[in-house]
C-alpha positions as protocol buffer text, in pm:
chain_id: "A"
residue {
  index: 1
  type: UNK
  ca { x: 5179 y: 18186 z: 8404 }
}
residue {
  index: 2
  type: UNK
  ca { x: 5554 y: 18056 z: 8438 }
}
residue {
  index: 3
  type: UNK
  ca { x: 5637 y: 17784 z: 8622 }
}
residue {
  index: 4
  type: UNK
  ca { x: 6031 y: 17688 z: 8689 }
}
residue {
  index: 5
  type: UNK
  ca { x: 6173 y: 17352 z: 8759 }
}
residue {
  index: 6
  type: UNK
  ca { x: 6558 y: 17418 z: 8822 }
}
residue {
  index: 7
  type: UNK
  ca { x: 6787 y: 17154 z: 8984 }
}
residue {
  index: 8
  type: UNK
  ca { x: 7148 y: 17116 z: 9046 }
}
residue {
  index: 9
  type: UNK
  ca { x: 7212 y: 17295 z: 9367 }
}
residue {
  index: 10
  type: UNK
  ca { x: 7392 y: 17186 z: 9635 }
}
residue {
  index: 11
  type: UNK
  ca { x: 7724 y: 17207 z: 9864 }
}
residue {
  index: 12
  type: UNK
  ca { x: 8054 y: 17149 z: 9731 }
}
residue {
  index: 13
  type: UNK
  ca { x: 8440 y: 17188 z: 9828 }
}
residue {
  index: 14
  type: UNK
  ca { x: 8637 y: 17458 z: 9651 }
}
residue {
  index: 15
  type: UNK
  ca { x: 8777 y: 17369 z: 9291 }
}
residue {
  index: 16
  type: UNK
  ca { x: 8474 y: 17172 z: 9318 }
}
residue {
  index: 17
  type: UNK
  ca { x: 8193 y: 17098 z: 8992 }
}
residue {
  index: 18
  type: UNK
  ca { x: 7825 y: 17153 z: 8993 }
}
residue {
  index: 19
  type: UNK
  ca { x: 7595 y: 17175 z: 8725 }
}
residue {
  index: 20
  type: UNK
  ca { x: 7250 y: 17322 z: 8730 }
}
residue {
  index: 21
  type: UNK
  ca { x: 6953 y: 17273 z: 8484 }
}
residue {
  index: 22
  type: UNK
  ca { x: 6628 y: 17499 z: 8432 }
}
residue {
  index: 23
  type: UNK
  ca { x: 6344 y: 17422 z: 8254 }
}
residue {
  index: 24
  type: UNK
  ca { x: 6000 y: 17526 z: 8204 }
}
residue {
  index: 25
  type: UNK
  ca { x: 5684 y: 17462 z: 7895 }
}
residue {
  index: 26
  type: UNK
  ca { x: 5496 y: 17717 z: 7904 }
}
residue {
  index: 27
  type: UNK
  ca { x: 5646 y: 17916 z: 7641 }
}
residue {
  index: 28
  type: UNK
  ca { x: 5813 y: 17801 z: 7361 }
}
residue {
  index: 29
  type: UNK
  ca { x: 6141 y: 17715 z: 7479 }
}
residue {
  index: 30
  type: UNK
  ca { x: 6271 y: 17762 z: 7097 }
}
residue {
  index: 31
  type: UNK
  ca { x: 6189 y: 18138 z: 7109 }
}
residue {
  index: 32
  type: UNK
  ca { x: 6341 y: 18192 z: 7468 }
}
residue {
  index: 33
  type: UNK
  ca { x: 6658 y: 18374 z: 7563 }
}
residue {
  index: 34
  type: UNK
  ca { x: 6799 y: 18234 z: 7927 }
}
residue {
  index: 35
  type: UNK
  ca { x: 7049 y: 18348 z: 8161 }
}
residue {
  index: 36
  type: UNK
  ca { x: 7121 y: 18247 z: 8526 }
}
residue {
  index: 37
  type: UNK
  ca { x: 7124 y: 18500 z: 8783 }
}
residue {
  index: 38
  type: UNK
  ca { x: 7301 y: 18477 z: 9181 }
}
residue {
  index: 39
  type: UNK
  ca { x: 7265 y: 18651 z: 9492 }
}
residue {
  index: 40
  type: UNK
  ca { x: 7417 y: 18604 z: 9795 }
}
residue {
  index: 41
  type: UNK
  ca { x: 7285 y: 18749 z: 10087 }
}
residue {
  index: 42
  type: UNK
  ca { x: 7424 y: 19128 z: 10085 }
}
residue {
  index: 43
  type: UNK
  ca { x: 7535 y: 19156 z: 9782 }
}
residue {
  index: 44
  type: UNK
  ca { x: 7417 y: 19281 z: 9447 }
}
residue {
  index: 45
  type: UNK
  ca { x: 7203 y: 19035 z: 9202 }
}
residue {
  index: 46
  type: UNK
  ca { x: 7460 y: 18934 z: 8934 }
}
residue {
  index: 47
  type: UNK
  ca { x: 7374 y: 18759 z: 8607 }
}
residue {
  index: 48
  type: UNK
  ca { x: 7665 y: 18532 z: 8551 }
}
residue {
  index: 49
  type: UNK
  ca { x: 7563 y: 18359 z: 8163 }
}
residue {
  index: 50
  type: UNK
  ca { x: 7361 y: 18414 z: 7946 }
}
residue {
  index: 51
  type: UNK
  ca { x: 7248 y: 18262 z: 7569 }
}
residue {
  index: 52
  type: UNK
  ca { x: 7041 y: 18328 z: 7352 }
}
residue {
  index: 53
  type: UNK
  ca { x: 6765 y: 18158 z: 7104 }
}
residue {
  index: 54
  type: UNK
  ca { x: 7009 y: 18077 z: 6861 }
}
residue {
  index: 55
  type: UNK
  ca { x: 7295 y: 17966 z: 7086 }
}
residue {
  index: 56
  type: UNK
  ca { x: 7493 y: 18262 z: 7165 }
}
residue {
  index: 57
  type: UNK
  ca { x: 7662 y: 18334 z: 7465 }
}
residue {
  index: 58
  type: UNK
  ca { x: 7800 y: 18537 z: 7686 }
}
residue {
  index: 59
  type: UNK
  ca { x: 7954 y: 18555 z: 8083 }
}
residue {
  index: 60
  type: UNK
  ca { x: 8045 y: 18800 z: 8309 }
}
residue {
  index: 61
  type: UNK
  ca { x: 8435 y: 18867 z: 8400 }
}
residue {
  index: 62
  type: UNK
  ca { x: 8357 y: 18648 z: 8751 }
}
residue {
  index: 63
  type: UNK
  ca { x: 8234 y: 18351 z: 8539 }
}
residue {
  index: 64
  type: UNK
  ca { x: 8520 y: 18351 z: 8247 }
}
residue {
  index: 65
  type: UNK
  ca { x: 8655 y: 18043 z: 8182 }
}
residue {
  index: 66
  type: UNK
  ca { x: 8499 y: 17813 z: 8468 }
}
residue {
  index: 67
  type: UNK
  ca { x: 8095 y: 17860 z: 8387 }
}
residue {
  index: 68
  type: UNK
  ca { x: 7974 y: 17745 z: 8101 }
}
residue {
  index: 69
  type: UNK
  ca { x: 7610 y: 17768 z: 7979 }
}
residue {
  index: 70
  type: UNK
  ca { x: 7454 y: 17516 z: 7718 }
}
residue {
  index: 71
  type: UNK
  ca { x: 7110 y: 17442 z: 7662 }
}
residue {
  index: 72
  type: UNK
  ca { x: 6876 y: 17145 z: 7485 }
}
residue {
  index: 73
  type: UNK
  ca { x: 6620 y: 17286 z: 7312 }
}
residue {
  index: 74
  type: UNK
  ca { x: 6452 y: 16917 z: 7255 }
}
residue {
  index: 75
  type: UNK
  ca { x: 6423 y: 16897 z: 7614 }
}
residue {
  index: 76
  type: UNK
  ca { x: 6334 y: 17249 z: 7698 }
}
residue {
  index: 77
  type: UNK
  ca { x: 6668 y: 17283 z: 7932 }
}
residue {
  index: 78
  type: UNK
  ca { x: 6939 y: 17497 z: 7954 }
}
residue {
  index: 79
  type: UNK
  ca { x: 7257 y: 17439 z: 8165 }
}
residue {
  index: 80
  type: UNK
  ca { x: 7503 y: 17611 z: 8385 }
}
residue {
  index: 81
  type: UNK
  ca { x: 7821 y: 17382 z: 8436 }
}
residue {
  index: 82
  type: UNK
  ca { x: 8032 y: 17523 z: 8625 }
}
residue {
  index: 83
  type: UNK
  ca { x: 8383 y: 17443 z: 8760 }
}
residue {
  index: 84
  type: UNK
  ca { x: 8678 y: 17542 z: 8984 }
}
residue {
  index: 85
  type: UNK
  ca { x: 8432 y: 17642 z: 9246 }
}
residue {
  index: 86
  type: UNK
  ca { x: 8514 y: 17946 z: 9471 }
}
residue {
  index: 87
  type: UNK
  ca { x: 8349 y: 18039 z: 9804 }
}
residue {
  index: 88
  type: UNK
  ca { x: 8266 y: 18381 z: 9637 }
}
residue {
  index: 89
  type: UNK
  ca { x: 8029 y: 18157 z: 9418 }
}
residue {
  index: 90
  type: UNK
  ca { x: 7799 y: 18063 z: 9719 }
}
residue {
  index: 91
  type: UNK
  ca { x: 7480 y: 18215 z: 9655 }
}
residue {
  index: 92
  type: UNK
  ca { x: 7121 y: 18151 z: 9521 }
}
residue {
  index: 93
  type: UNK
  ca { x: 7108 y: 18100 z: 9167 }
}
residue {
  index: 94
  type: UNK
  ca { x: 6791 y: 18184 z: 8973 }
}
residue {
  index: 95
  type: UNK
  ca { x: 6675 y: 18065 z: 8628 }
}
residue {
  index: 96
  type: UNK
  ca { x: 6558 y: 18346 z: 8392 }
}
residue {
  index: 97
  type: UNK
  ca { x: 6412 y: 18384 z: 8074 }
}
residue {
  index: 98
  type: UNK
  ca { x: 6364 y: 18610 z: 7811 }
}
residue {
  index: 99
  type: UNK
  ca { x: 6062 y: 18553 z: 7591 }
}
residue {
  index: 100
  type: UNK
  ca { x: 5973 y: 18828 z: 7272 }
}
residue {
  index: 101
  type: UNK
  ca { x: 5969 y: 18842 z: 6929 }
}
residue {
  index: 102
  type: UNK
  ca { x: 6433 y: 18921 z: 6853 }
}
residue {
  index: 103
  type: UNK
  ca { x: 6664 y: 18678 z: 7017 }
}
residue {
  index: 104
  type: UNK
  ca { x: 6911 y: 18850 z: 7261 }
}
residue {
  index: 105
  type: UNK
  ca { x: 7253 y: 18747 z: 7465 }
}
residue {
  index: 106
  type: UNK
  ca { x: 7255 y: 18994 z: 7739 }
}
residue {
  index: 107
  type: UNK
  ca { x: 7328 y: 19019 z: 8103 }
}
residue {
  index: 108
  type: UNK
  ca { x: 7099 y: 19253 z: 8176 }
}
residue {
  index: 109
  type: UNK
  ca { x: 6847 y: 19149 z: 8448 }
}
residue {
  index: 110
  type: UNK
  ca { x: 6583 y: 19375 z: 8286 }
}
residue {
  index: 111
  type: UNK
  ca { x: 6572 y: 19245 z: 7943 }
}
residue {
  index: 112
  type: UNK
  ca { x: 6481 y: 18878 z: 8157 }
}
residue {
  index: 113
  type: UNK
  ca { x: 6067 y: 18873 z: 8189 }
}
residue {
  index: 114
  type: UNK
  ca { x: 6023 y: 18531 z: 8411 }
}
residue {
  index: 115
  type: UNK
  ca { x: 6234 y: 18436 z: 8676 }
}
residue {
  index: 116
  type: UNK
  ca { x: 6281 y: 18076 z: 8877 }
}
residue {
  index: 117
  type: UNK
  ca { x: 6261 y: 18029 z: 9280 }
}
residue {
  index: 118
  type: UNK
  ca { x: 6596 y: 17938 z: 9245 }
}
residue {
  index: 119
  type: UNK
  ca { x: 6886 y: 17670 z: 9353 }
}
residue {
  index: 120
  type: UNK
  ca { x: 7122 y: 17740 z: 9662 }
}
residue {
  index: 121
  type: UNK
  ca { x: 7473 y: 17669 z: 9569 }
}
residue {
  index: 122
  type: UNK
  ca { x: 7718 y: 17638 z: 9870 }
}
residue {
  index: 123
  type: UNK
  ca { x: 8089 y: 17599 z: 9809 }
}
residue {
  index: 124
  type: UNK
  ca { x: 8290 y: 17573 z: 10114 }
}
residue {
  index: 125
  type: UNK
  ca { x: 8657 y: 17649 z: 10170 }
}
């Protein structure tokens, strides 16, 4: 059993910062790969970061240059900062992890075994 505690949602003007945190214990955070996925009601799931084990990253095209995704592995958290809001942003973010034996950087939703309840982000025009 997997248990998420992610925080950081909330409403915000556009251009606007928010910055969301995810953690959970019952896996070895060490030998977890995490990404952070959104969707917004009609539209198509969309993993925006990811980073792996070992600190790698990667971000979709949407995310380039205004997400970034950081984690503490002495606190068992990972991060999504993210800046220069847009309305297209809006959208339930969900924490996800990848837990195996090899270290990936991927934003894949299927290679992500344990997902959070997520955080609603709003950004408003």
């Amino acid at each position: 059993e997997v248990d998420f505690m992610e925080s950081g949602g909330g409403s915000v003007q556009a251009g606007g910062s928010l910055k969301l945190s995810c953690t959970y214990s019952e896996f070895s955070f060490d030998d977890s790969d995490m990404g952070w996925s959104r969707q917004a009601p009609g539209n198509e799931s969309e993993m925006v970061p990811s980073i792996s084990r070992d600190g790698k990253t990667t971000y979709a095209d949407s995310a380039k240059g205004r997400f970034t995704i950081t984690r503490d592995n002495a606190k068992n958290v990972v991060y999504l900062q993210m800046n220069s809001l847009k309305p297209e942003d809006t959208a339930m973010y969900y924490c996800a992890a990848h837990w195996g034996d090899y270290g990936l950087v991927t934003l894949l939703p299927k290679e992500y075994n344990y997902w959070g309840q997520g955080t609603q982000v709003t950004v408003s025009s």
